[in-house]
N, C-alpha and C positions, 0 to 999 in steps of 0.2 A: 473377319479375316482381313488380315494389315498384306497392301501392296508390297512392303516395303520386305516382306517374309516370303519369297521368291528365288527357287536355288532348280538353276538348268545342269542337267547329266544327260550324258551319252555317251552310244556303244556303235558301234560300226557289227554292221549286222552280217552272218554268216553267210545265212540264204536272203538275198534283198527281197525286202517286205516281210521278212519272220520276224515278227519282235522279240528284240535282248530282254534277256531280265538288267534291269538297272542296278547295281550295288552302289552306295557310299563311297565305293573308290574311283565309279564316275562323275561324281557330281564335285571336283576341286575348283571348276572355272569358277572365278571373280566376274560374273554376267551385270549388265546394267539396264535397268528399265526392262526386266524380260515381259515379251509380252505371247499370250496365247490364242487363240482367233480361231474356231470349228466354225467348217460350212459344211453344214447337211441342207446337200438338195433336198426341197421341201416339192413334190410334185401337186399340182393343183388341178382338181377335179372341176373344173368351173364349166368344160363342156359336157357335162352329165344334166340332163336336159329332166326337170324336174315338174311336180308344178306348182311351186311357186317358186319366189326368186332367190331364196333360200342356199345357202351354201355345202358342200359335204363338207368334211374334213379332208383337209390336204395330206398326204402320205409323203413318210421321209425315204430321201432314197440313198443318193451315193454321200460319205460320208469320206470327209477331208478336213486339214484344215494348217496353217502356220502358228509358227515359233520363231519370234525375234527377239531378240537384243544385241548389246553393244559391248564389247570388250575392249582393254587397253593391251595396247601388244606391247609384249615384255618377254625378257628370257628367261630361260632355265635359272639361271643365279648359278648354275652348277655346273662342270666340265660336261660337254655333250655327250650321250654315249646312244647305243642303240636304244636306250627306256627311256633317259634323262633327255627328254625334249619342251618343245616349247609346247605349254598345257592347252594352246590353241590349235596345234594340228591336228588335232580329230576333225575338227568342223574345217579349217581348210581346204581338210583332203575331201569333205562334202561337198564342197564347194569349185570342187575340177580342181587342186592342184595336185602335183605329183611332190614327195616329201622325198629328200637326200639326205643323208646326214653324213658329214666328212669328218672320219674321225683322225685325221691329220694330228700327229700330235700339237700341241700349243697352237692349232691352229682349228681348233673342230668347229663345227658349222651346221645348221640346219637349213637348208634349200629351199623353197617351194617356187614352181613352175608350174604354168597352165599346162592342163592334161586335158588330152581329148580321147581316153580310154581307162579302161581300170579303176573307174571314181567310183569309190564304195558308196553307200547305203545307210543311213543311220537312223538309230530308236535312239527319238529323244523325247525327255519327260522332265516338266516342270514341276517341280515340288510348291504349291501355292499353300501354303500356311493350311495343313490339314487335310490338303488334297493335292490329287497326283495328276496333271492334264497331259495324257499319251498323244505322241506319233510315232509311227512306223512308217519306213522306206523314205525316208527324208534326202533331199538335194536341196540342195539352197543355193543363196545369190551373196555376194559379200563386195561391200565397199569400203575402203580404206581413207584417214582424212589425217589431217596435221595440221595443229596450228602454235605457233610459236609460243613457247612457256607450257603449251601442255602436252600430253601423252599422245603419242596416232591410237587412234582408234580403229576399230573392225568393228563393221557394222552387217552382221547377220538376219537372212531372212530365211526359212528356212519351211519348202511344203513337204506333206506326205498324208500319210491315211491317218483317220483319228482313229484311236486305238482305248476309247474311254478316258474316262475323267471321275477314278473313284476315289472313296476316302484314305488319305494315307499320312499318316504321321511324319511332320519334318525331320530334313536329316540332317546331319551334325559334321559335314566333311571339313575333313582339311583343304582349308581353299591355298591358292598358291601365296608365297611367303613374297617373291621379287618385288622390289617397287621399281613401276613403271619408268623407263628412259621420258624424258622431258624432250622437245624440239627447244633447245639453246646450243649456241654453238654446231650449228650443223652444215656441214657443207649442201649447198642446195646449186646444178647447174642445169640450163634448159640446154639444148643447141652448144655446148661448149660456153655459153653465156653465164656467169655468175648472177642471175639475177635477183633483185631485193624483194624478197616474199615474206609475206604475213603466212599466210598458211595453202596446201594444195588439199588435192582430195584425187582420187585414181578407183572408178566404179567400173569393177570387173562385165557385169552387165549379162551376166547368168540368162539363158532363157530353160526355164523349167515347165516342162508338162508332166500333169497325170497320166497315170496308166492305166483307162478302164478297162474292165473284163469282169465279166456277168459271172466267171467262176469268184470272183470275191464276195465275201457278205461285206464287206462297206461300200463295194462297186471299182474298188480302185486297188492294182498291184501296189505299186510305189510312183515314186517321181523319180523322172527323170530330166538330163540336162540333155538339153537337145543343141546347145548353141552357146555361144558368148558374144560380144561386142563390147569389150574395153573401153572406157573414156574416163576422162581426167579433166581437173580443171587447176590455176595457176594465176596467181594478182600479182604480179609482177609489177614495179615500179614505171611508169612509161620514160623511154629512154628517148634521145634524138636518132634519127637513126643512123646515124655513124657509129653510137656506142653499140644498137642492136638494131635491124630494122624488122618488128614484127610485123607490120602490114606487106613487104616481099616475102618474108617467110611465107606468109598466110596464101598471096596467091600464087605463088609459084610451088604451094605445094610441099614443099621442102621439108625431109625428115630428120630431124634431131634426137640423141640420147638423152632420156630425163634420168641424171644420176641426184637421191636424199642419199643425204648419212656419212659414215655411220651416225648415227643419234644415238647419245647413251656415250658414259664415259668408264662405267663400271664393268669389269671380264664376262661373258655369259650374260650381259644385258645390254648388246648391241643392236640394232637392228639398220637393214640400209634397204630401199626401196630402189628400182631401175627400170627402166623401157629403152628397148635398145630402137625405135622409132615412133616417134610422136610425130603426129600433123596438124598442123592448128588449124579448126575447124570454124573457130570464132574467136576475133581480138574486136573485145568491146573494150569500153572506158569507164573506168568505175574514179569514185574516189575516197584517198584516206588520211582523214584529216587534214583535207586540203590540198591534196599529194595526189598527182594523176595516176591512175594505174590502167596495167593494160590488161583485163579482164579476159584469162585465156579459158577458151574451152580447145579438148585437143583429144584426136583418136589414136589408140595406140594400134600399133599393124608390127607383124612378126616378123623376126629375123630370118630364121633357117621353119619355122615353127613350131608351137607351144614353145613360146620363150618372150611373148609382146609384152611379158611383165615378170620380175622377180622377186621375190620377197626374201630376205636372209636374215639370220639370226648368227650374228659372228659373235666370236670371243672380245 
């Protein structure tokens, strides 16, 4: 079996925790490095009091497990419409955001905003070269990164109940056709600041639990998201601080708009990234080729709420 023969599908599930049957016309995502990880509690009998020193055998009990990998965010390539979206909002909306689509003419758009209600459910199954590795009731975490010359990525992690791992012949889907926007050319401002970055990163920070209950045979409903906490980090050029002064930003607290983008030069393969309040939580010192940098770590905190982070998909 070749690593390299690995194709993720999924379905946003009706009743959360009823597994979807998977078709080929879920399985188009372009995934990277997918990776699959089952934890079955293994309970152990060590206090069964024998005589000798001898062991039982350990009994399995609740059965779980994760599904990760990495995508390049890209567009539709195509005018938005209510079906024609970006082939990552399924796992998004996993992921706590709420999806818009603006169908403005010459202006249409795809939205996502942090939700803190209505986040669906998803059956998702890893095609591994001859076999099939199930979950059901999936929620997951997702962090987003960029760096200059290549594509932002989404970085998915994703738990729920295992749901088996039987033999199944690979499938043949239509993966998505766009090639990914590039970070060249991108407007990048912290604080109203232009500043000179290599690359950021913006970690949603999902907090995800199981749902036991002894009515399941795997021991678990689904997962759910119980929380968030946003962060971000940023290597900005260090400046003097007449042009920027991040060390008073830093203690004074001070919140700034993180506007990327648009990135991408091609209609339907835009994307632009936002926080309408950053706080710098750490300004270290790094360096880049010789070149000070100011090493930002920063919490994002919400406007009106569900809004401390946007992700769009413009024309």
């Amino acid at each position: 079996m070749l690593t390299r023969r690995r194709v993720i599908a999924a379905k946003i599930e009706a009743v959360e925790g009823t597994a979807e049957v998977i078709t080929v016309a879920e399985a188009g995502i372009l995934a990277i490095d997918p990776k699959f990880d089952a934890d079955i509690k293994m309970y152990d009998r060590a206090n069964v009091k024998l005589n000798s020193l001898s062991t039982l055998v350990p009994i399995p009990g609740q059965q779980s497990g994760t599904i990760s990998f990495k995508v390049e965010l890209k567009g539709a390539a195509a005018t938005y419409t209510a079906v024609i979206k970006p082939a990552v909002g399924i796992y998004l909306k996993a992921c706590g955001f709420a999806e818009t689509v603006d169908l403005t003419v010459s202006n249409e758009k795809v939205t996502y905003l942090p939700a803190s209600s209505g986040i669906p459910s998803l059956t998702i199954w890893m095609y591994d070269d001859g076999v099939v590795r199930k979950l059901k009731g999936c929620r997951g975490t997702v962090s987003f990164s960029g760096k200059i010359g290549e594509p932002v990525f989404a970085d998915f992690k994703f738990t729920g109940v295992y749901d088996g791992a039987p033999a199944l012949a690979m499938v043949n889907p239509t993966f998505e056709a766009a090639i990914p926007p590039v970070v060249l050319g991108t407007t990048l401002t912290i604080d109203a600041y232009a500043a000179v970055v290599e690359s950021f990163s913006v970690d949603m920070g999902n907090e995800i639990s199981l749902r036991p209950s002894v009515n399941a045979v795997s021991g678990y409903l689904s997962a759910l998201m119980t929380g968030r906490k946003p962060t971000g980090k940023l290597d900005p050029e260090m400046v003097l601080p007449a042009t920027y002064d991040f060390y008073t930003k830093w203690t004074s607290g001070s919140a700034g708009v993180l506007s990327i983008g648009p990135i991408g030069s091609v209609n339907y393969n835009r994307i632009t990234l936002s926080a309408p309040k950053c706080v710098y939580t750490k300004v270290g010192s790094g360096d880049r080729s010789g070149n000070q940098t100011a090493d930002l770590d920063f919490a994002l905190a919400m406007n009106t709420g569900d809004d401390e982070f946007k992700l769009e998909f413009v024309k």
